[in-house]
Structures are given as C-alpha cells and as structure tokens.
N, C-alpha and C positions, 0 to 999 in steps of 0.2 A: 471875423466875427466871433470865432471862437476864442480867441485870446479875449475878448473883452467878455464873456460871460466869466471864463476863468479866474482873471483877472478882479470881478467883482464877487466872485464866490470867495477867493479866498481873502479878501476887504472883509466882508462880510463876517466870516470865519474867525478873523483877527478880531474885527469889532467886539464880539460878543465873547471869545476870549478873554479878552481884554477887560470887559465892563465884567465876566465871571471874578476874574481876578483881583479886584478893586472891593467887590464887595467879600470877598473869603481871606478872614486871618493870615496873616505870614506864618504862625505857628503850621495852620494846618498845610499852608504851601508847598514849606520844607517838610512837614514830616510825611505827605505824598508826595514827594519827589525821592523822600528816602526811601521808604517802601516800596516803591515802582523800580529803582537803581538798585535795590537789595534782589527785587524777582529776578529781574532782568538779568544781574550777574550772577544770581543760583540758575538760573536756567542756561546761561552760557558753560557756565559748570559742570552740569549734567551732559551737556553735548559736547563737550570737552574731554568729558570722561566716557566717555561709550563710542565717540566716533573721531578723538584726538587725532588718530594716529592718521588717520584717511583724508582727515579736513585738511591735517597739516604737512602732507607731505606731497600731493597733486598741485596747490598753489605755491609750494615753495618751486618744486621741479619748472614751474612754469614763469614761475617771473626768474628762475636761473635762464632757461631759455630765451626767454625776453634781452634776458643783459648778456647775452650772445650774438643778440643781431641778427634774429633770424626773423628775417622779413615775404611777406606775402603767405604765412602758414595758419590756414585754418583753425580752430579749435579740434576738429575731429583727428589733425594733423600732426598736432601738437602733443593730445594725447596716445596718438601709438608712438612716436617719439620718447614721448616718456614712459610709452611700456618698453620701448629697446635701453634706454638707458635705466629704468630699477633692471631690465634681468641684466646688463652688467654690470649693475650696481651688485648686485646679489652675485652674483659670482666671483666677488672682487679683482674686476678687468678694469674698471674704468671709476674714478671719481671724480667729482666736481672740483676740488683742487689741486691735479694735476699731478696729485703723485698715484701712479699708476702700481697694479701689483708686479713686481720682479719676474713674475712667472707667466708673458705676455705669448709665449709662442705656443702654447698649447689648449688651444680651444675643445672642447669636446662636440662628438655630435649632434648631441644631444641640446648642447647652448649654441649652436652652430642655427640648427632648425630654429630655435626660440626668435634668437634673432633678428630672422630671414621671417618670421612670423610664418611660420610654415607645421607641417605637421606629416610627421612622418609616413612616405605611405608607398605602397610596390606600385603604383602608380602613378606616382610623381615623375614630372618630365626636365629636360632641363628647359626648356620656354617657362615651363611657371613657377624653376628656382632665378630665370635669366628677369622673369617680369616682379618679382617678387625683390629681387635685389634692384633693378631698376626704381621701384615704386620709394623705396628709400633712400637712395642715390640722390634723388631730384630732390628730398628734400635735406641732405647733411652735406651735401658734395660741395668740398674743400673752394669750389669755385663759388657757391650760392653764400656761404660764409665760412672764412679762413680760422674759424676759431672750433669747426667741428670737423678736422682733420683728423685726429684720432676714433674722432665714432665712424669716419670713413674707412678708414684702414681694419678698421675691425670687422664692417660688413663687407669688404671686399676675403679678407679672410674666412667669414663664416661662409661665402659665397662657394669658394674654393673647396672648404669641407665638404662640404652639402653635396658640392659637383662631382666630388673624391667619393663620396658614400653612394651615388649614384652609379656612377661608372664603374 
C-alpha cells in the first residue's frame, strides 16, 4: 500500500514540476541551474579546504581495503584497521604499493604498543597483549585474505615487542 501512495506522490511531484517548467523561460532555467551548480561547487570548495585531508583519506584507505578482499568486516572493523595501517603508514613500515621501507626489522616500543592498540602501562598482562593481538589476527590473518600477509607478520612482530618489554 505504501508503494502506491509513494508512487503517486512522486506522479504528482513530476506533474507539477513539469507544468512549473513549461511555463518559466529557458533563459531563467539555465541561469538557475547555473547559480545553484555555481553554490553547490563553492560549498564543495570550502569543505574541501577545511576538511580535505580527512574526507579524502578514510574513503580512499577503505575502498583500498575493499580491493583486498577482505570480506565479512564491519565498518567499526575496518576503521581500526585503518588506524593500524596510517600508524605504519607514518612510520614508514608499510605502503600500499608494496615497496616497503628497507629498515623492516626494527620496530620500536613505542610503535609496537600503537599497533597492538594498547597503551602502555605496569599493569598490563600478557592475556590482554595475547587478546589484543588475537582481536587483530582474526581480522588480517594471511588465512582470512592472502594479500594482508605483510600487516600480519608485522603484528606478530609488534606482538613479540610488547611480550619483550613485559618480561
């Protein structure tokens, strides 16, 4: 039932569009369609330049993921994924095209923690660097998709620090 009210709302809609449009000049058509395309691209503008950098690099990380093949992972899941791949982006360990920095065997503590998404503390046990590394495991491990083999081997190595600074 409701498809057909919808249905005849936007009939409706169209009609009177339509009959607006027949009686209003082509001058005035196009020159509020330029002015409406004129805001609309200054307003893209403005949030382009105040929030560029944010907008455009959370959807790029994610449709790289996507063309990874990584299947059944949430949105909440996806983004702490992509908080572990910028902090090795930013530490230049790992890039998207596969050439990796030369200097792979020495991780610090400090990116060790980041990674493990952990926070350093005289309390910390190894069950919640062993669950912490689990929780990431399950979703980069070389078995779930063979093309995040490298972000594995790097949380298996943060893992090791981590275990190293505890002990």
């Amino acid at each position: 039932m409701n498809i057909i009210i919808y249905t005849v709302l936007i009939l409706a809609f169209l009609y009177f569009l339509i009959k607006f449009f027949t009686k209003v000049s082509s001058k005035k058509i196009s020159r509020g369609l330029r002015i409406l395309l004129f805001v609309v691209l200054l307003l893209l503008a403005v949030l382009f330049a105040i929030g560029g950098k944010f907008l455009l690099t959370l959807p790029f990380t994610l449709a790289s993921l996507a063309l990874l093949k990584l299947k059944g992972l949430s949105l909440f899941q996806l983004i702490s994924l992509f908080r572990l791949i910028q902090t090795l982006r930013n530490s230049g360990r790992f890039s998207f095209g596969g050439q990796n920095a030369s200097n792979l065997s020495t991780m610090s503590t400090q990116e060790a923690y980041r990674i493990l998404n952990l926070k350093q503390s005289k309390n910390l046990t190894k069950e919640d660097v062993n669950k912490a590394y689990i929780k990431i495991q399950k979703k980069i491990h070389p078995d779930v998709s063979p093309e995040t083999s490298r972000l594995s081997s790097l949380v298996n190595e943060a893992k090791e620090i981590v275990l190293r600074d505890l002990g």
